[in-house]
N, C-alpha and C positions, 0 to 999 in steps of 0.2 A: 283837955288835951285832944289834940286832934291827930291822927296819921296819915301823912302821905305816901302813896306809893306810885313812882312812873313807873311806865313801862310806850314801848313803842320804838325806841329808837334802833338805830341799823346802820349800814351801811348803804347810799345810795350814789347811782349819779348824778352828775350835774343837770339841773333841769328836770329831776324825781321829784315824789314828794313821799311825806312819810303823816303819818296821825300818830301825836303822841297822846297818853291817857293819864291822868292822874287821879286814883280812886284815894277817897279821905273813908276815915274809917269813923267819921259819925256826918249827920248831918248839915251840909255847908249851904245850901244853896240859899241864898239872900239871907245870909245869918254871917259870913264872912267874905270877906275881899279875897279873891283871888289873882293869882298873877304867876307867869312863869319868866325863870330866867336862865341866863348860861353865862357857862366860863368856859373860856377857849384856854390852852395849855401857854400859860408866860400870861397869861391878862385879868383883870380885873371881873368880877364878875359882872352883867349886862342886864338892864333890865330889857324883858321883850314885850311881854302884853299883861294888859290889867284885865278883869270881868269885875267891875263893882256889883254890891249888893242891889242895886238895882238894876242890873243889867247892863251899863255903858259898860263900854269898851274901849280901850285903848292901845295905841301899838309904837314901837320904839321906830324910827324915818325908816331903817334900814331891814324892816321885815314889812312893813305898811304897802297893800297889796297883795301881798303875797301868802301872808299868814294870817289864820283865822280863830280866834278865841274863844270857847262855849263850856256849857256846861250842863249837864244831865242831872234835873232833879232825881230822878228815880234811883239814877247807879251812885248818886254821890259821888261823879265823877265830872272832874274835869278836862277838857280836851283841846288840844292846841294842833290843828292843821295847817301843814306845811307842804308850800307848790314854790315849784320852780326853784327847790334850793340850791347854792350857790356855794362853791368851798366854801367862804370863808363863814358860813351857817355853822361848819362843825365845833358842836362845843358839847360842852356836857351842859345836860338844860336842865330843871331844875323847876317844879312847883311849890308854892309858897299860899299860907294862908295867913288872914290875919284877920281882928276884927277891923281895922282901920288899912286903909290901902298904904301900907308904911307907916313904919316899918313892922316886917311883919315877924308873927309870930312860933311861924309851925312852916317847918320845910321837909320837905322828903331827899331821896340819898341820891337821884339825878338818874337819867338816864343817854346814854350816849348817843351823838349825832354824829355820823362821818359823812362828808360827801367829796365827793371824786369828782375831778375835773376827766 
């Protein structure tokens, strides 16, 4: 069993940016696929960025640029930097582990992104 927990999100303006954090409560780093995602209110859930077990990275068109995916061996923590966001960013976001990059296994309770035009 693994646990997620975000934290980081806020309210910002347009053109802000925010660091979200995702600490797992045992050891993930190159032992699980990571990945964060969000759901905006009436929509589907999205995916946004991947960190494989070996370190690639991956990013959904409409954050690519702008947002950056890592992760801290030491804190067991995952981290998702986000610049230049944009309304339509706000969602509630969402980290996910798995041992395969999907479908995954272990999700945390999300933390929210607003941003202000």
């Amino acid at each position: 069993q693994v646990q997620l927990v975000e934290s980081g999100g806020g309210s910002v303006q347009s053109g802000g940016s925010l660091r979200l954090s995702c600490v797992a409560s045992r050891y993930t780093y190159s032992s699980y696929c990571m990945a964060w995602y969000r759901q905006a209110p009436g929509k589907e859930r999205e995916w946004v960025s991947t960190i494989s077990t070996d370190g690639t990275t991956s990013y959904a068109s409409s954050v690519k640029g702008r947002f950056t995916i890592s992760q801290s061996n030491a804190k067991n923590t995952l981290y998702l930097q986000m610049n230049s966001l944009k309304p339509e960013d706000t969602a509630m976001y969402y980290c996910a582990a798995g041992v395969v990059c999907g479908p995954y296994n272990y999700w945390g309770q999300g933390t929210q992104v607003t941003v202000s035009s």
